[in-house]
Rosetta silent file (secondary structure, phi, psi, omega in degrees, C-alpha in Angstrom):
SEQUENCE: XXXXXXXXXXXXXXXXXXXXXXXXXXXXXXXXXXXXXXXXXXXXXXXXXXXXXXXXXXXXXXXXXXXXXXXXXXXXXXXXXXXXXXXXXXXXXXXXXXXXXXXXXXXXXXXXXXXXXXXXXXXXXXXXXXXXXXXXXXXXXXXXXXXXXXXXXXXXXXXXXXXXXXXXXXXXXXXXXXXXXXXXXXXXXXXXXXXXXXXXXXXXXXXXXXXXXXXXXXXXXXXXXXXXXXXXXXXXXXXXXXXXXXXXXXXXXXXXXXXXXXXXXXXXXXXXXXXXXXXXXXXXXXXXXXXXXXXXXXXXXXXXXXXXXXXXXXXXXXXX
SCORE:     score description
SCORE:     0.000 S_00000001
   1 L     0.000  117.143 -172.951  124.707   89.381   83.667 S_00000001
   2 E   -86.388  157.538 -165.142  126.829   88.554   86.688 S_00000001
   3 E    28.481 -127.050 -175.459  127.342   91.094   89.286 S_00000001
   4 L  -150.911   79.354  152.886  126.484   95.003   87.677 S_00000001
   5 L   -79.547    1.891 -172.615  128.858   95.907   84.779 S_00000001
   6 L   -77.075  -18.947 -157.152  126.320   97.920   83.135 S_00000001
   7 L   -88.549 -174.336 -167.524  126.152  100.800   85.953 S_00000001
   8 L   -93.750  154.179 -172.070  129.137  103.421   85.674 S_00000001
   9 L    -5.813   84.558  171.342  131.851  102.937   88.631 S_00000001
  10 L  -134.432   47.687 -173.604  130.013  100.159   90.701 S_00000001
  11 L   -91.818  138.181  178.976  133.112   97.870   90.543 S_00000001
  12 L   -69.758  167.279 -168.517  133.750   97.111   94.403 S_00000001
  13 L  -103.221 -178.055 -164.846  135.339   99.128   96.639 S_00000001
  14 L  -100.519  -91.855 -173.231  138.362   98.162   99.507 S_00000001
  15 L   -73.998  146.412  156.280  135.870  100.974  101.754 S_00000001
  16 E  -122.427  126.000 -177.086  132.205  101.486  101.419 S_00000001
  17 E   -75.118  148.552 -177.768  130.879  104.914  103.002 S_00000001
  18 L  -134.653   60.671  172.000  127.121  104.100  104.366 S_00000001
  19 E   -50.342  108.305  163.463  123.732  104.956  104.922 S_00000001
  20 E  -118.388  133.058 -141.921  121.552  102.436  105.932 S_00000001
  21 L  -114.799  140.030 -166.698  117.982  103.609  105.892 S_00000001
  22 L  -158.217 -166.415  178.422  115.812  100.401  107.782 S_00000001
  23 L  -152.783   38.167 -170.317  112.369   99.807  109.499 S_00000001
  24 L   -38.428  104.497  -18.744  114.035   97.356  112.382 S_00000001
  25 L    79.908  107.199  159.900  111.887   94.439  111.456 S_00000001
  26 H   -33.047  -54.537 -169.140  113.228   91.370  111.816 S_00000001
  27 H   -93.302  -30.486  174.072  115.580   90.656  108.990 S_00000001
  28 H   -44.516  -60.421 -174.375  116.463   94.751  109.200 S_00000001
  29 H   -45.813  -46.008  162.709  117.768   93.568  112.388 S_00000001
  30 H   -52.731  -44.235 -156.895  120.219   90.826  110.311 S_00000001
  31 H   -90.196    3.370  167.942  121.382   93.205  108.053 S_00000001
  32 H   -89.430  -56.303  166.037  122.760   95.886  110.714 S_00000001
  33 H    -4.580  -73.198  159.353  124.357   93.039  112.312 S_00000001
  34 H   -35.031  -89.777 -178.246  125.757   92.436  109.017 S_00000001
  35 H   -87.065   18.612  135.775  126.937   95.452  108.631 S_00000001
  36 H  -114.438   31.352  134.126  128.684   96.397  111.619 S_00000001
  37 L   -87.074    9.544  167.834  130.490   93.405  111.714 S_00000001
  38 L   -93.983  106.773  179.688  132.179   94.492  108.579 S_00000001
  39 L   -36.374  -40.388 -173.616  135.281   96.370  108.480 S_00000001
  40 L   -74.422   -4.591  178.549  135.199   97.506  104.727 S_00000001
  41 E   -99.202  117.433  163.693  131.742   99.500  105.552 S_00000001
  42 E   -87.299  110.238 -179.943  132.059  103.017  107.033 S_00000001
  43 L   -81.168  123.867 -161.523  128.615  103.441  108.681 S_00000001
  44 L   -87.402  -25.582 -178.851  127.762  107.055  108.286 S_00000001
  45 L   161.090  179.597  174.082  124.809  106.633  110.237 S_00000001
  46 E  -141.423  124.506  163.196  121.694  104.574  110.344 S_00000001
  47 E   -58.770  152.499  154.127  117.772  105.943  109.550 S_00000001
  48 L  -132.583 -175.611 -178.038  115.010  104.576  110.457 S_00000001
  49 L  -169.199  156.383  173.871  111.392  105.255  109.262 S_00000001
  50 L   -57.421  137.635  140.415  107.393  103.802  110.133 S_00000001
  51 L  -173.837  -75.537  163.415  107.081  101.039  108.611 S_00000001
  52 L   -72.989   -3.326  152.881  106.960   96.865  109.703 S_00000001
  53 L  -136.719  176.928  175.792  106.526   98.690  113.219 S_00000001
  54 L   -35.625 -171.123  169.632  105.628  102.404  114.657 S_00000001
  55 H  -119.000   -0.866  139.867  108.473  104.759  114.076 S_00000001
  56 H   -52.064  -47.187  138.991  109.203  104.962  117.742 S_00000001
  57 H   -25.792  -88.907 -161.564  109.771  101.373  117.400 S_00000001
  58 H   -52.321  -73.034  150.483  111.570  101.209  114.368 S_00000001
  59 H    25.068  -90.139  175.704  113.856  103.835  116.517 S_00000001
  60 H   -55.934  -50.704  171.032  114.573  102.036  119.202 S_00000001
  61 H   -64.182  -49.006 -179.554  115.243   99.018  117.510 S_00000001
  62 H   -70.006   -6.319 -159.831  117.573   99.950  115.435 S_00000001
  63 H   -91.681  -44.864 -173.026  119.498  101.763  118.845 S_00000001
  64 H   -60.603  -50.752 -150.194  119.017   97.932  120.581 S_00000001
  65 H   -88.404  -43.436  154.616  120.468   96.006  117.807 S_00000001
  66 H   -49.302  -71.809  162.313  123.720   98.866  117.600 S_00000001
  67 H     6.592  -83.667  176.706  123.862   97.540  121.309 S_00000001
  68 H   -63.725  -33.957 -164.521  123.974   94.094  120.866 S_00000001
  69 H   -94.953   16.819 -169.547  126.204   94.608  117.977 S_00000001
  70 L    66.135   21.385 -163.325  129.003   97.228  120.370 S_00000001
  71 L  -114.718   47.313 -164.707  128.768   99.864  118.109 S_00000001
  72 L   -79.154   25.257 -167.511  127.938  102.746  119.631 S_00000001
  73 L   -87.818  -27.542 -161.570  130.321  105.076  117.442 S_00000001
  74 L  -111.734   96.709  131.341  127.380  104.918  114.715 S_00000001
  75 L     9.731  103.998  176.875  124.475  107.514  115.016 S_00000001
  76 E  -129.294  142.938 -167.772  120.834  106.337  114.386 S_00000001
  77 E  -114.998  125.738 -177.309  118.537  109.079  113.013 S_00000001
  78 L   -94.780  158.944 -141.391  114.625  108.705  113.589 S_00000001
  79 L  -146.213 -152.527 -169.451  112.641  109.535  110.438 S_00000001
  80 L   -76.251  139.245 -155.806  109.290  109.814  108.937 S_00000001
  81 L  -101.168    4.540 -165.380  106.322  108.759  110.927 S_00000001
  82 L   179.266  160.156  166.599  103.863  107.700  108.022 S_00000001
  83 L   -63.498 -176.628 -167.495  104.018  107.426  104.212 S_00000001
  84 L   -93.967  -41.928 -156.247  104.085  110.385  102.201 S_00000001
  85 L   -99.072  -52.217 -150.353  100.533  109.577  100.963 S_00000001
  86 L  -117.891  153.368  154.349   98.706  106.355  101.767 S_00000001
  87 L   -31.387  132.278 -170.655   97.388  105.294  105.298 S_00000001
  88 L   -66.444  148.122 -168.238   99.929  103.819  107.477 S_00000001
  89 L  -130.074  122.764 -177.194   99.953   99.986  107.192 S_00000001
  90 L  -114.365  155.206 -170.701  102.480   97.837  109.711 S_00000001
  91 L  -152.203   81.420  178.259  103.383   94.302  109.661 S_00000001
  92 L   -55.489  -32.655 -160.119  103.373   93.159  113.498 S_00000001
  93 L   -73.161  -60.561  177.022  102.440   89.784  112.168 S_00000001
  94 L   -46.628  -24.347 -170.729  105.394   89.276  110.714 S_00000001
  95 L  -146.124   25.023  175.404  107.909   90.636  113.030 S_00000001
  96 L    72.659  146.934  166.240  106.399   90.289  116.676 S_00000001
  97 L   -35.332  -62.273  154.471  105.234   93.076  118.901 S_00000001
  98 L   -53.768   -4.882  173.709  108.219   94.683  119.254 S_00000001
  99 L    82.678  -33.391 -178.856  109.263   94.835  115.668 S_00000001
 100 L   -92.922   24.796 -169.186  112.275   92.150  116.957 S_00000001
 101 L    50.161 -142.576  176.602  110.214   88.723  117.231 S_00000001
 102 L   -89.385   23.953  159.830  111.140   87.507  120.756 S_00000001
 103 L   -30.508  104.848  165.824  114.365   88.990  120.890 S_00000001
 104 L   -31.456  161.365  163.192  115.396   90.111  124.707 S_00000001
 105 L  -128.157  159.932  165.169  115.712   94.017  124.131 S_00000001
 106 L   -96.679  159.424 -179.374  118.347   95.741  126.459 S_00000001
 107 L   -84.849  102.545  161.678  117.024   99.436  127.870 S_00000001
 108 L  -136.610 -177.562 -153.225  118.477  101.698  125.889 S_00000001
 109 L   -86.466  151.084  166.715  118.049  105.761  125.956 S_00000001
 110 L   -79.887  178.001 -179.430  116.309  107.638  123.345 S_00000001
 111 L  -143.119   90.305  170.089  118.407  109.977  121.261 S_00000001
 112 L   -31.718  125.490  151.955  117.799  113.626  120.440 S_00000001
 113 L   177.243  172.847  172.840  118.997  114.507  116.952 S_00000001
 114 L    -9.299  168.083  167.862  118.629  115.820  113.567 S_00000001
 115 L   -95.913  153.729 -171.356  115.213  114.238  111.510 S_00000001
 116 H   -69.658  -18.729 -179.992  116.808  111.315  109.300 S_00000001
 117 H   -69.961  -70.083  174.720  115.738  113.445  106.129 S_00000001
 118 H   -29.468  -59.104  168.509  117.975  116.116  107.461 S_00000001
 119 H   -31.430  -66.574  174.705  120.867  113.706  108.441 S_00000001
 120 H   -28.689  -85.635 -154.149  120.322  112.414  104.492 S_00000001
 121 H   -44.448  -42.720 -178.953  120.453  115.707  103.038 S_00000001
 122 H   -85.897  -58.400  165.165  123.511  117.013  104.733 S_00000001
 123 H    -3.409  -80.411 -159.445  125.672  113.979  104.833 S_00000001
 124 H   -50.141  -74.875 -165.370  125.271  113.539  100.752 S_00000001
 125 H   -38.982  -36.879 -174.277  125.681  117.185  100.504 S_00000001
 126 H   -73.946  -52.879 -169.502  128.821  117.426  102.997 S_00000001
 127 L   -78.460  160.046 -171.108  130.724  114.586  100.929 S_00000001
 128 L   -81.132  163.596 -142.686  132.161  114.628   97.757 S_00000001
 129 L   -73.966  170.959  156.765  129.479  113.642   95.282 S_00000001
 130 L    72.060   27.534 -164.296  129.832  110.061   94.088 S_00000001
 131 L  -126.116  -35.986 -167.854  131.280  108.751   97.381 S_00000001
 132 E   -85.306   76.803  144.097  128.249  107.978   99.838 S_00000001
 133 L   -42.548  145.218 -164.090  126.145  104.596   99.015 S_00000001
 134 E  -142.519   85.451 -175.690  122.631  104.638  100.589 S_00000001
 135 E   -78.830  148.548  175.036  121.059  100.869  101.452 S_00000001
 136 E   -93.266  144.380  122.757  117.029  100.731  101.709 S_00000001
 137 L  -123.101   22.297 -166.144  115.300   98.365  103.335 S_00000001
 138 L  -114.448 -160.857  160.888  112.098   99.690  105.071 S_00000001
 139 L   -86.612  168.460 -159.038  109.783  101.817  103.209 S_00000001
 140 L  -111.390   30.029  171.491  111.578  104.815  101.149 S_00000001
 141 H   -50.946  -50.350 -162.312  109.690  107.518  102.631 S_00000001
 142 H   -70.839  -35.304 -176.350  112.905  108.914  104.156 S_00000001
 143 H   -74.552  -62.869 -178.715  115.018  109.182  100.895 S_00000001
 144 H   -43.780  -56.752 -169.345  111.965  110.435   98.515 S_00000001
 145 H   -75.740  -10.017  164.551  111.269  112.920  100.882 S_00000001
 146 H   -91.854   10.596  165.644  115.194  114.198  100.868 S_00000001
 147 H   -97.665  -16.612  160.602  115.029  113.746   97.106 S_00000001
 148 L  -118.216   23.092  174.715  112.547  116.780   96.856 S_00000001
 149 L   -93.205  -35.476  157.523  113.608  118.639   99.817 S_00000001
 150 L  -105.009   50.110 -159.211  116.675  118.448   98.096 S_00000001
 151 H   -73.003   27.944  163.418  117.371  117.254   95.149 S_00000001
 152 H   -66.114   -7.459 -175.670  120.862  118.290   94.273 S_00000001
 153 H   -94.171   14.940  168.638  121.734  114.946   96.400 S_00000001
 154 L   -55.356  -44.074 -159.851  120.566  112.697   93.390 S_00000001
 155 L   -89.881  -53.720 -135.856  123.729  113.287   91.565 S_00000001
 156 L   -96.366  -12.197  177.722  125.820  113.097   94.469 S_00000001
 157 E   -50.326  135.062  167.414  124.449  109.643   95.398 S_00000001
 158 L   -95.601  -51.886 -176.976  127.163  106.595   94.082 S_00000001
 159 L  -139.240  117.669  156.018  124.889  104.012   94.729 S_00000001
 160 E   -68.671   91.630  179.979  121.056  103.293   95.706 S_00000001
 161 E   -81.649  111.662  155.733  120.785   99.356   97.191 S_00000001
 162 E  -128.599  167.602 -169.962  117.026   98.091   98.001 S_00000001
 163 E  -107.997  138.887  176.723  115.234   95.817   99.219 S_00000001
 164 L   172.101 -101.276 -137.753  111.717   96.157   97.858 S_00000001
 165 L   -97.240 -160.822 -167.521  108.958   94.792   94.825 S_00000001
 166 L  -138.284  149.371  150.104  108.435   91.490   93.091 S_00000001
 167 L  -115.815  -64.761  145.746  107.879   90.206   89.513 S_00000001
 168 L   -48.857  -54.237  166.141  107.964   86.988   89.314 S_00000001
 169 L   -40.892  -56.233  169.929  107.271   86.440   92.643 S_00000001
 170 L    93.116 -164.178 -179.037  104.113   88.324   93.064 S_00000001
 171 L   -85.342  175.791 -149.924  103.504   90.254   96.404 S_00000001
 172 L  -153.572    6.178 -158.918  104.268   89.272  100.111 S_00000001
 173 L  -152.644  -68.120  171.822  102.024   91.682  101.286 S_00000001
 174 E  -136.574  163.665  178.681   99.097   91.656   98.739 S_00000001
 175 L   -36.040  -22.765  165.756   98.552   89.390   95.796 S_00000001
 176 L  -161.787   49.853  174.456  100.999   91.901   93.710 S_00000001
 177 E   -98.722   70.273  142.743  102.247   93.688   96.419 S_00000001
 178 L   -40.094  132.453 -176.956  105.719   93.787   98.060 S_00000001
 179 H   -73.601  -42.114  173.090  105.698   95.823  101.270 S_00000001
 180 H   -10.740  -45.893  175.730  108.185   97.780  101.184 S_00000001
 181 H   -84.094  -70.867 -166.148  106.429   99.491   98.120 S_00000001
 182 H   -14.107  -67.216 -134.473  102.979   98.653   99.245 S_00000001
 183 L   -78.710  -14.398  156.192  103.836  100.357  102.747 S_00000001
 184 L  -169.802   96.505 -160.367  104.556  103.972  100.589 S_00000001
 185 H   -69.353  -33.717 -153.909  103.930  103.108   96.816 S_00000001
 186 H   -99.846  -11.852 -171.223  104.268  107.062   96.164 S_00000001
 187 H   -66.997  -55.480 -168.387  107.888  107.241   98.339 S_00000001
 188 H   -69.020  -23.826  177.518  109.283  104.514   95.627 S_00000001
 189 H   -69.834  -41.232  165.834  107.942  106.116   92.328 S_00000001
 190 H   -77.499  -12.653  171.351  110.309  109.098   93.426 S_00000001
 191 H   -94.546    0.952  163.982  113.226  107.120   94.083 S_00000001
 192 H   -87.488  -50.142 -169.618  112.998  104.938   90.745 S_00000001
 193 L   -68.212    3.849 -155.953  111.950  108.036   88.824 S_00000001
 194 L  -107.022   -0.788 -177.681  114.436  110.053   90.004 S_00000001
 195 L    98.180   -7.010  169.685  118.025  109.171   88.048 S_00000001
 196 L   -49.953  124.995  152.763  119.539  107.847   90.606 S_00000001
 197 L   -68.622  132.803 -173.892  121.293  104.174   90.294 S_00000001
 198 E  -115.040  109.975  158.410  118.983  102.021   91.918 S_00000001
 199 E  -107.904  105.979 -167.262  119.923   98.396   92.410 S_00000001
 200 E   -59.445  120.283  160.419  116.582   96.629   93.217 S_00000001
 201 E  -131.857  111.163 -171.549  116.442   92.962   95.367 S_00000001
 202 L   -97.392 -170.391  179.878  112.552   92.770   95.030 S_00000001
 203 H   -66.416  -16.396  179.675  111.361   89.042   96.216 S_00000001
 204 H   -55.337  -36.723  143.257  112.723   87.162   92.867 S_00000001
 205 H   -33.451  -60.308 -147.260  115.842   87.663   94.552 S_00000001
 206 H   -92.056  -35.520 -174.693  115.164   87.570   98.095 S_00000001
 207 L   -91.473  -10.646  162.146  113.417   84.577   97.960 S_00000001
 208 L   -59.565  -35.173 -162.068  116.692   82.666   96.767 S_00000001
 209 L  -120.788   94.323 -146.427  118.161   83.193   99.849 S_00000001
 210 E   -99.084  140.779  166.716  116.498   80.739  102.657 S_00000001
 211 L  -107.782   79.635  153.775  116.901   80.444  106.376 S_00000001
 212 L    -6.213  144.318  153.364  117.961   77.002  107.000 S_00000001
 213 L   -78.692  -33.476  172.426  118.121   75.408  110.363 S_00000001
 214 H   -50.337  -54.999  179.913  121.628   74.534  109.125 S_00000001
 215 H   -94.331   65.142  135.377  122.778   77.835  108.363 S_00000001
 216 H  -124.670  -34.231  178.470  121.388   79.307  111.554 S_00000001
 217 H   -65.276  -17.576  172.616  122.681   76.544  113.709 S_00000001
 218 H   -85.729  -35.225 -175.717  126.200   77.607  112.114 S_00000001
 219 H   -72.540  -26.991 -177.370  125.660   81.383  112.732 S_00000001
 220 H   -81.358  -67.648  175.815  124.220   80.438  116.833 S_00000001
 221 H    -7.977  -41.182  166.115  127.755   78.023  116.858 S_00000001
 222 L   -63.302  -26.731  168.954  129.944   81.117  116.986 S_00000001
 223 L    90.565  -47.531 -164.485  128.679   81.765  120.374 S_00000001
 224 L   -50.455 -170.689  166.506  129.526   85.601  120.587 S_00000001
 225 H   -66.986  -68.023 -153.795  126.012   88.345  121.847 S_00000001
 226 H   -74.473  -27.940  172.930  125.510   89.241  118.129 S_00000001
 227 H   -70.018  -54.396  165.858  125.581   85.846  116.529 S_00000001
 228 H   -38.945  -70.591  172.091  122.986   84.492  119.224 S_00000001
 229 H   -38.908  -64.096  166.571  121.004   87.273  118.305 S_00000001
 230 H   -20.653  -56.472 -153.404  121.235   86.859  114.559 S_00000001
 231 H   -93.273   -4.745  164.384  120.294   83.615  114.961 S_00000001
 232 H   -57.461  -67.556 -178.701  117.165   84.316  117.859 S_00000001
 233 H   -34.241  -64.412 -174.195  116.179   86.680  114.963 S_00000001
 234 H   -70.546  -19.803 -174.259  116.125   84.118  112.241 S_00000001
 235 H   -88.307  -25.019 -144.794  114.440   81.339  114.048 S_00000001
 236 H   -88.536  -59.268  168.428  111.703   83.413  115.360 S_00000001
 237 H   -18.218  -59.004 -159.306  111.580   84.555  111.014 S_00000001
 238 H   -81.819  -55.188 -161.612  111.199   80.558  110.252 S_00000001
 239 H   -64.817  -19.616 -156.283  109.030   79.902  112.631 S_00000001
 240 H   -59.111 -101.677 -135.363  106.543   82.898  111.292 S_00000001
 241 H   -60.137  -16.823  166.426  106.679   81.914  107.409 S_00000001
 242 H   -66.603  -69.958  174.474  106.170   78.197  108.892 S_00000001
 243 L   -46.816  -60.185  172.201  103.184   79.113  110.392 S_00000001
 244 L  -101.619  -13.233  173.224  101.671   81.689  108.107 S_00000001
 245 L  -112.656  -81.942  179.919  102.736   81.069  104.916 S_00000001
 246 L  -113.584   30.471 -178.810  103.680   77.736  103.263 S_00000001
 247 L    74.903  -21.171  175.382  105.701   76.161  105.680 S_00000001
 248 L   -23.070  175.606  116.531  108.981   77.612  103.565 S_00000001
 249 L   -48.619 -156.370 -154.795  112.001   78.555  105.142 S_00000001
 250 L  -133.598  146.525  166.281  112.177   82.234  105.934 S_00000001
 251 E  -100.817  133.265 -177.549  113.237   84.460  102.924 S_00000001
 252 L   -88.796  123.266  155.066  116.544   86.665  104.066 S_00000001
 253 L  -106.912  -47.195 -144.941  115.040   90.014  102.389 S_00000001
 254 L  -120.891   11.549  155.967  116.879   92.954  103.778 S_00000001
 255 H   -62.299  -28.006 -171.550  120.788   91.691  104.416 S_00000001
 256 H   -66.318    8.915  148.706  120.889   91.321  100.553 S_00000001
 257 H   -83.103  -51.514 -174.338  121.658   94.828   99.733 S_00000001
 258 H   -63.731  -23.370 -171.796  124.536   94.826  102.180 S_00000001
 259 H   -62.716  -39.570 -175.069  125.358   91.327  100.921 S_00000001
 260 H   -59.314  -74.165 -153.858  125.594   93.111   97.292 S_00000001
 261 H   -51.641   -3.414  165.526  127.518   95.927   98.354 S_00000001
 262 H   -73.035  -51.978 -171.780  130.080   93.169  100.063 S_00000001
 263 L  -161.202   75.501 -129.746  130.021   91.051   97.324 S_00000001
 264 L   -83.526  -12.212  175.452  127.833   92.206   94.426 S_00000001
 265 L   -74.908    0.340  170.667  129.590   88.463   92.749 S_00000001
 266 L   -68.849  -33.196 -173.664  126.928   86.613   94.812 S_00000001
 267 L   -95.726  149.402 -177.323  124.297   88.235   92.453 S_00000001
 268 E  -133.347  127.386  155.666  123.584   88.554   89.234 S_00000001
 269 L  -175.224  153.225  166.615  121.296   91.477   87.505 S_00000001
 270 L   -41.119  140.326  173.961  119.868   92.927   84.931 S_00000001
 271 E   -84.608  145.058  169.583  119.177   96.900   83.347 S_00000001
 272 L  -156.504  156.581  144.009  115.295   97.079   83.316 S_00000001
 273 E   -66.373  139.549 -174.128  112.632   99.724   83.399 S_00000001
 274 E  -152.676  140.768  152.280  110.359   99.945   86.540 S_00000001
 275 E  -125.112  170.389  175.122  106.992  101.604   87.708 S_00000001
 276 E  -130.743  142.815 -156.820  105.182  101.492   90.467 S_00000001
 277 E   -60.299   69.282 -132.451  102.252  101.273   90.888 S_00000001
 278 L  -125.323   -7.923 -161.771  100.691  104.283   92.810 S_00000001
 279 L  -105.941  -27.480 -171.476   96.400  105.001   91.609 S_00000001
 280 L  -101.097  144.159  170.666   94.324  101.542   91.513 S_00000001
 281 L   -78.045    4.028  174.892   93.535  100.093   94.786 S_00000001
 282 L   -98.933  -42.944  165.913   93.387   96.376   93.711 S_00000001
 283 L  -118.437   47.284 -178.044   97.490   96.449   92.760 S_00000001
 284 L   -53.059  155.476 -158.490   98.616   99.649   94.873 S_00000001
 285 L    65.078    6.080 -175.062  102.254   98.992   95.150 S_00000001
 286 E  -112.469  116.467  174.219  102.949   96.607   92.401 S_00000001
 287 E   -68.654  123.802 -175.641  106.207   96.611   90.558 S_00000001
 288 E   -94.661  118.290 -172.771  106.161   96.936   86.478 S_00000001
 289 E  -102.029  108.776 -165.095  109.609   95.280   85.715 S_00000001
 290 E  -126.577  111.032  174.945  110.515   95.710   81.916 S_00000001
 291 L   -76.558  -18.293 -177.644  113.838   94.156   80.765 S_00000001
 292 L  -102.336  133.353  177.794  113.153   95.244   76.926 S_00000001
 293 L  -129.271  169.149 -155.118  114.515   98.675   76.754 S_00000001
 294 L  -117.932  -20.373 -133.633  114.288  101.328   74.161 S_00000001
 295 L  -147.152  122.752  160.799  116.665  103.291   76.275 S_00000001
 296 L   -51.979  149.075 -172.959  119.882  102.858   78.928 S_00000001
 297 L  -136.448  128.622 -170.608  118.189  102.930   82.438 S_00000001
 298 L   -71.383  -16.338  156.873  120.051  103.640   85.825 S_00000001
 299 E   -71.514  133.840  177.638  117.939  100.412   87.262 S_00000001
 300 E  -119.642  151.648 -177.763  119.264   97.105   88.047 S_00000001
 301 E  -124.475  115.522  162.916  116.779   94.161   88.771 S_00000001
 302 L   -79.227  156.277 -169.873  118.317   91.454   90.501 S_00000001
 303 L  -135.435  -20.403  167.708  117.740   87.999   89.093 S_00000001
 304 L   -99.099  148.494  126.581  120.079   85.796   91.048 S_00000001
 305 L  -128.583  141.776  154.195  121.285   85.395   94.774 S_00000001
 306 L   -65.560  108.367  169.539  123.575   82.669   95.644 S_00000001
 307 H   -73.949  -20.070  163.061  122.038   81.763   99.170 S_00000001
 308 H   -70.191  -31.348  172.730  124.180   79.755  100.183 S_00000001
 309 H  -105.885    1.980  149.740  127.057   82.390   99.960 S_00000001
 310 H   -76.888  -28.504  147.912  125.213   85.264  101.631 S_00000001
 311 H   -37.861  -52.019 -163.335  124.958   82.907  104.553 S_00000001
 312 H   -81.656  -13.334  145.803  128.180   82.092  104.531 S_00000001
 313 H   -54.450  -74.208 -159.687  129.018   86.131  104.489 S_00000001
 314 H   -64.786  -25.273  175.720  126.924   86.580  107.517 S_00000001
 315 H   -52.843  -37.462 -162.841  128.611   83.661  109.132 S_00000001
 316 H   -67.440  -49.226  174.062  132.145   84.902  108.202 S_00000001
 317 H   -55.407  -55.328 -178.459  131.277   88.631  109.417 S_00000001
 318 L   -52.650   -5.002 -156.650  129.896   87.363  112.866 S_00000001
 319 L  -102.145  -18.754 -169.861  132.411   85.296  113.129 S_00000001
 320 L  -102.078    0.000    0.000  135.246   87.752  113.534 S_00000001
């Protein structure tokens, strides 16, 4: 099924209103880049939450990379400090001390404000329902827990994009793990169970879309602060997955929600059923993906990315 005709008014929009909810995290770090170099996204604010680093971190990061990228018209809200549930688990290895590989960081100020749950809750609540999209890409502790402090903002959601589990794929984390879930297994069973449209880019996805030295050497070519960065970001990614895992290329996991909501014709996906995994400790975290339904289901499973043309997105946005 190319792009998502099954969900109800997900056709694209000219604007997209925006929440992006992150763990800043290396590739987190791509996709706010991505998206504030896009015009059509109105950034509403940006969340963070513990998760591939502290939540001080996670913070901070996302306040550095709004820096680098000029944008200092966009809000970042700091969020939940742990999972709702499981011991906190971080993944340093992956994304350098600092949560930003070797990225210089610029000094920048902390920022008193609202808790990011709060931020959620009133935003959705303030706007007319069916107007706010809300990308994931950390763990989804901040949205589960505004989905029971409030959950009149289910309905008012238009679209949930995330980055999160595996099927095919297996786990990235543990043997049938993604982290995202892994990192609060009990956050994601309320935001799949909860009625919301959810469109899912677990690793089957994620792993489609590779960081080349070619398409990094075209994104460092533009030359601007934000492109350099991008591409400091992505090299420091390939060297990692060089090192610790098979020598691959780097898997882009969490620009591919923003990449959808740009240009959901890069993608292709499916309606499926999904649990998650939340009681045995041998697959905590592990996403049950079921494509035969008895029933329409407000989940989409991605099954495609062109990789080559979500590159060629982030080049075009950096580029202007």
């Amino acid at each position: 099924m190319r792009g998502q005709p099954a969900l109800a008014d997900n056709a694209p929009v000219s604007n997209l209103s925006l929440i992006i909810d992150c763990d800043p995290g290396v590739d987190d770090g791509v996709a706010l880049l991505l998206a504030f170099a896009s015009p059509r996204i109105e950034l509403l604010g940006i969340t963070t939450v513990a998760g591939n680093v502290s939540a001080a971190l996670t913070a901070r990061n996302a306040r550095v990379i709004r820096q680098i990228a000029g944008r200092p018209d966009v809000p970042v809200f700091a969020g939940c400090a742990r999972p709702m549930v499981r011991v906190p688990i971080e993944a340093g290895h992956f994304h350098g001390e600092s949560g930003l590989g070797d990225l210089a960081l610029p000094k920048v100020a902390d920022e008193p404000g609202p808790h990011a749950v709060d931020f959620m809750v009133r935003t959705l609540m303030d706007r007319p329902p069916g107007t706010v999209d809300l990308a994931v890409t950390g763990p989804f502790t901040n949205l589960a827990m505004a989905m029971i402090l409030e959950p009149a903002i289910i309905p008012r959601l238009r679209r949930v994009v995330v980055m999160g589990g595996a099927r095919t794929e297996g786990g990235n984390i543990t043997a049938s793990a993604e982290y995202n879930i892994f990192a609060d297994p009990h956050a994601a069973h309320v935001v799949f169970s909860s009625g919301a449209q959810v469109i899912v880019h677990g690793l089957d996805a994620t792993h489609q879309v590779r960081a080349t030295e070619a398409r990094i050497a075209a994104i460092e070519a533009i030359g601007t602060g934000p492109a350099k960065a991008c591409a400091t970001l992505l090299r420091f990614s390939r060297h990692i997955e060089h090192k610790i895992v098979r020598g691959l290329d780097a898997p882009l996991h969490d620009p591919c929600p923003i990449a959808w909501l740009l240009k959901p014709e890069l993608f292709d996906t499916v309606p499926c059923a999904l649990m998650v995994e939340t009681a045995s400790p041998l697959t905590l975290g592990h996403t049950a993906v079921e494509f035969r339904l008895s029933e329409p289901s407000p989940i989409q499973w991605v099954t495609r990315a062109d990789g080559q043309g979500v590159f060629d997105l982030i080049t075009e946005a950096l580029s202007r």
